[in-house]
N, C-alpha and C positions, 0 to 999 in steps of 0.2 A: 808662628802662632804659638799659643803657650798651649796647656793643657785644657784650663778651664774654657779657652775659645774653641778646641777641638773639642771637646767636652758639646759646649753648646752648640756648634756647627750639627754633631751629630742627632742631638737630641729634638731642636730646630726640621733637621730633614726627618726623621722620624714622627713627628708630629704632622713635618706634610703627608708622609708618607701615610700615616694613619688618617689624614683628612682627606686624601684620593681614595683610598682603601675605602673609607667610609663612604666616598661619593659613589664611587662603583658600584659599593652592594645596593646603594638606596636607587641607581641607577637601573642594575640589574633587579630590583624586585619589582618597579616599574613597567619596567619591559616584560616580566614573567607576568605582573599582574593585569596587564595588556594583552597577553598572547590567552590568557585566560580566559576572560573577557570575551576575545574574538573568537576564541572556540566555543563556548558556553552559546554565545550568536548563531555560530554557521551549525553547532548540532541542533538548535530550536529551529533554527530557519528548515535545516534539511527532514528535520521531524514534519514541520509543516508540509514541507513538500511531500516528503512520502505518503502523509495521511492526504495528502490534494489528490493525488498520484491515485492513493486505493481508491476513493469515493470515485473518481472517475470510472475505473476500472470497472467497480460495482457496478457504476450505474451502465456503462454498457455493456456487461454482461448481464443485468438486467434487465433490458431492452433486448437481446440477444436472443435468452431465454425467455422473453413473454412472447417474441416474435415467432418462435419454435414454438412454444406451445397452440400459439392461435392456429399455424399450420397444421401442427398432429390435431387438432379440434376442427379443427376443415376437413381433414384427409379419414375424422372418424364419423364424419357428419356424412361425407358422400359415401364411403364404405359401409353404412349405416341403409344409405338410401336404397343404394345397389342392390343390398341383400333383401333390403323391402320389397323393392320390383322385382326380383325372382321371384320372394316369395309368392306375391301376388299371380305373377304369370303362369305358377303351377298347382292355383286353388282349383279349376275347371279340371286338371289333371286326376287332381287329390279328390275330391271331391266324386268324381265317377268312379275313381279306388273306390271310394269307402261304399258306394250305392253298390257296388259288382259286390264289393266282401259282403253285405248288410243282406243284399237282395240275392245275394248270389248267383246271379249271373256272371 
């Protein structure tokens, strides 16, 4: 081979060299520009899920707590009663108190 064929031999594979070089990075920014993509996807998708996630939660823990409330609203209503019918049961009591203090017997 003479000069200028080793010459162009070299320049020839350099040129492919720089046209692989060149497919790769357009290759490689593809594939980055993909993995991008699928990430931007799966953090929206798991966004959504965790907000599905909280509203659930809310909502039964707010069933939970209106459930609990209705009970303490039960347990102040009969607590309520209880103390009424004592009341009541020791007006006959109270009532001859205050004739004995009044009348003084």
């Amino acid at each position: 081979m003479t000069e200028k064929s080793i010459l162009r031999v070299i320049r020839e594979k350099e040129l492919e060299m720089s046209v692989a070089i060149e497919q790769a990075r357009r290759e490689a920014d593809l594939v980055l520009e993909k993995a991008r993509r699928e990430a931007a996807e799966l953090v929206a998708r798991l966004e959504e899920e965790g907000r599905s996630e909280a509203e659930a939660y809310r909502m039964h823990e707010m069933a939970r707590i209106e459930e609990e409330s209705k009970t303490l609203e039960a347990k102040g209503k009969e607590d309520a009663e209880r103390i009424r019918l004592k009341g009541i049961s020791k007006i006959p009591q109270a009532v001859e108190m205050i004739k004995s203090a009044v009348l003084g017997q």
